[in-house]
N, C-alpha and C positions, 0 to 999 in steps of 0.2 A: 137747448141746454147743452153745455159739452160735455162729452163724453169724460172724461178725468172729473170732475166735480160730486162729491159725494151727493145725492136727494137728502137720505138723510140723516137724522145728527148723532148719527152711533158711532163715530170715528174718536179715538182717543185723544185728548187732548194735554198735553206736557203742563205740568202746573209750570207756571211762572216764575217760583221762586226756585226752581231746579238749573244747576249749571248746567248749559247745555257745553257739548265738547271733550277735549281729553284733560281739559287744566291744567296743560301748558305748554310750552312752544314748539312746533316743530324742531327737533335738530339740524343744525345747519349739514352741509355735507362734509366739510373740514372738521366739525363736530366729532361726529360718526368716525369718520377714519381716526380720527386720535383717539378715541376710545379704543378700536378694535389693537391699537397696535401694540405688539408685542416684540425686545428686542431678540433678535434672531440667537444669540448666545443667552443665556438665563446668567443672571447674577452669579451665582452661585453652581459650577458646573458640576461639584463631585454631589451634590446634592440632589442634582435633577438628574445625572450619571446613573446614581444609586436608586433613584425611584422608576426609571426605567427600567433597569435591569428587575426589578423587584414586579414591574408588572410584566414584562414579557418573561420573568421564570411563572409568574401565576396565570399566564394565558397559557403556556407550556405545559403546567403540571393540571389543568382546566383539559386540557386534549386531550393528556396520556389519560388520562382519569378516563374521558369521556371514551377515548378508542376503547382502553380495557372491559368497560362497563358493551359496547357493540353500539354508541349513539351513532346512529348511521352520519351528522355533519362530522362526526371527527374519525371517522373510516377512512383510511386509504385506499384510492379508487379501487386498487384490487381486490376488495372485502366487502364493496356497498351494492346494492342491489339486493330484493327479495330472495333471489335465485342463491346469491351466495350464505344468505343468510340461514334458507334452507339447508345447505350444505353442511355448513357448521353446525347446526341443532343437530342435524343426522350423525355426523363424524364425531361427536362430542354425546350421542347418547349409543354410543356403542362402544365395545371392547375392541382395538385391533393390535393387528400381532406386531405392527410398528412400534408401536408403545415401550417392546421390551428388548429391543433392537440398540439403544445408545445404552443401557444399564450393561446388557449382554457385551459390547464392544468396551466398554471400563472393565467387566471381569474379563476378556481374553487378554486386557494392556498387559491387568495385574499377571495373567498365567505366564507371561513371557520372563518373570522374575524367578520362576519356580526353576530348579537346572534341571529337570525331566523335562525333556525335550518331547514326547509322548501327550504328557498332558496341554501341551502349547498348539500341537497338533490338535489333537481332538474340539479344545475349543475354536480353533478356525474352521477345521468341519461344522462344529454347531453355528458359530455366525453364518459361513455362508448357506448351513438349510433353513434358516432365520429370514435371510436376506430372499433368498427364493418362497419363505412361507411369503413375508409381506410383499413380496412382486406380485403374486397370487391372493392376497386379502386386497390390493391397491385393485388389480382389475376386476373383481367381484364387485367392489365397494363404487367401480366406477361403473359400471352399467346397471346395480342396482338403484344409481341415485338416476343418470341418464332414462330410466324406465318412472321410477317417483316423480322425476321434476316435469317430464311430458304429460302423465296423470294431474298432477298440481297446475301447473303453467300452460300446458297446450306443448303439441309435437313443437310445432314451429318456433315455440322461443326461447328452445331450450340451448343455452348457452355450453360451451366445454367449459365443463367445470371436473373434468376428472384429475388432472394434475393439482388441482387446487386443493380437491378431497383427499390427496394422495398426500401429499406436502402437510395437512392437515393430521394425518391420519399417523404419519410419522414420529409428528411432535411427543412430546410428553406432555400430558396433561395441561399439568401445574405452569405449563411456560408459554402456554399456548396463547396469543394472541390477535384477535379478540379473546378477551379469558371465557370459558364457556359458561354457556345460558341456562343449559341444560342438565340434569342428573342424568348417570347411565341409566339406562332403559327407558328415558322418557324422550320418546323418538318425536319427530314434529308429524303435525296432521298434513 
């Protein structure tokens, strides 16, 4: 008996009256390519101008949305990673003295308008003990994360992220981009 041949009669059998097939011709291959083809200029060019533009400003404003929000594919390389993302929960659930550093340099513009020469003075003393607080909140904030992210991550993969927290830390809030994830005092685990 050969092997391929059912014994016995339990194999299914097509009823008769069923089209076998796909119900109709192959396409020829001249066919096919006329189908596919497309003239390389569109009919109508301010038309197809205009829908382009209209989907690459929605694949644009699909990014800004998505970096704002921290979707790691729409991050610019220098913000993607766990480790930075750490960074940012951390610098975004704390107070620092950067914060009040660009407010502070808008009231010494305005003091320079006042003709007391005195008062113009004394606010450039306050900015630069401002400018020396945050040189000093900048390297606290960078070896207290450099000690967190070795805890979290392992010694060995702990990337320099201190210019990053620092540049972060500077910003104001509200402008801050990624915008923050985090409320003050809710620091990441």
């Amino acid at each position: 008996m050969p092997k391929n041949t059912p014994t016995d009669d339990t194999t299914p059998h097509a009823p008769e009256d069923e089209t076998v097939g796909k119900g109709h011709a192959t396409p020829s291959r001249k066919e096919q390519e006329a189908a596919r083809k497309r003239p390389l200029v569109p009919d109508d060019r301010k038309a197809a101008q205009k829908a382009s533009r209209a989907q690459l400003n929605a694949q644009r404003d699909r990014a800004r949305t998505g970096m704002e929000r921290g979707e790691e594919r729409y991050l610019p390389v220098r913000d993607k990673g766990p480790q930075k993302r750490y960074v940012r929960d951390y610098v975004d659930a704390r107070w620092s003295v950067g914060e009040i550093l660009l407010p502070l340099m808008v009231l010494v513009i305005l003091t320079y308008f006042i003709p007391n020469e005195f008062v113009a003075v004394y606010a450039l003393i306050a900015v630069w003990g401002v400018i020396v607080l945050v040189v000093i909140d900048c390297l606290v904030l960078g070896r207290q994360l450099r000690r967190k992210l070795a805890e979290k991550f392992g010694a060995d993969k702990v990337e320099k992220v201190t210019w990053y927290a620092a540049m972060r830390a500077v910003q104001l809030r509200p402008l801050r981009l990624p915008k923050p994830q985090v409320k003050r005092g809710q620091f990441p685990v």
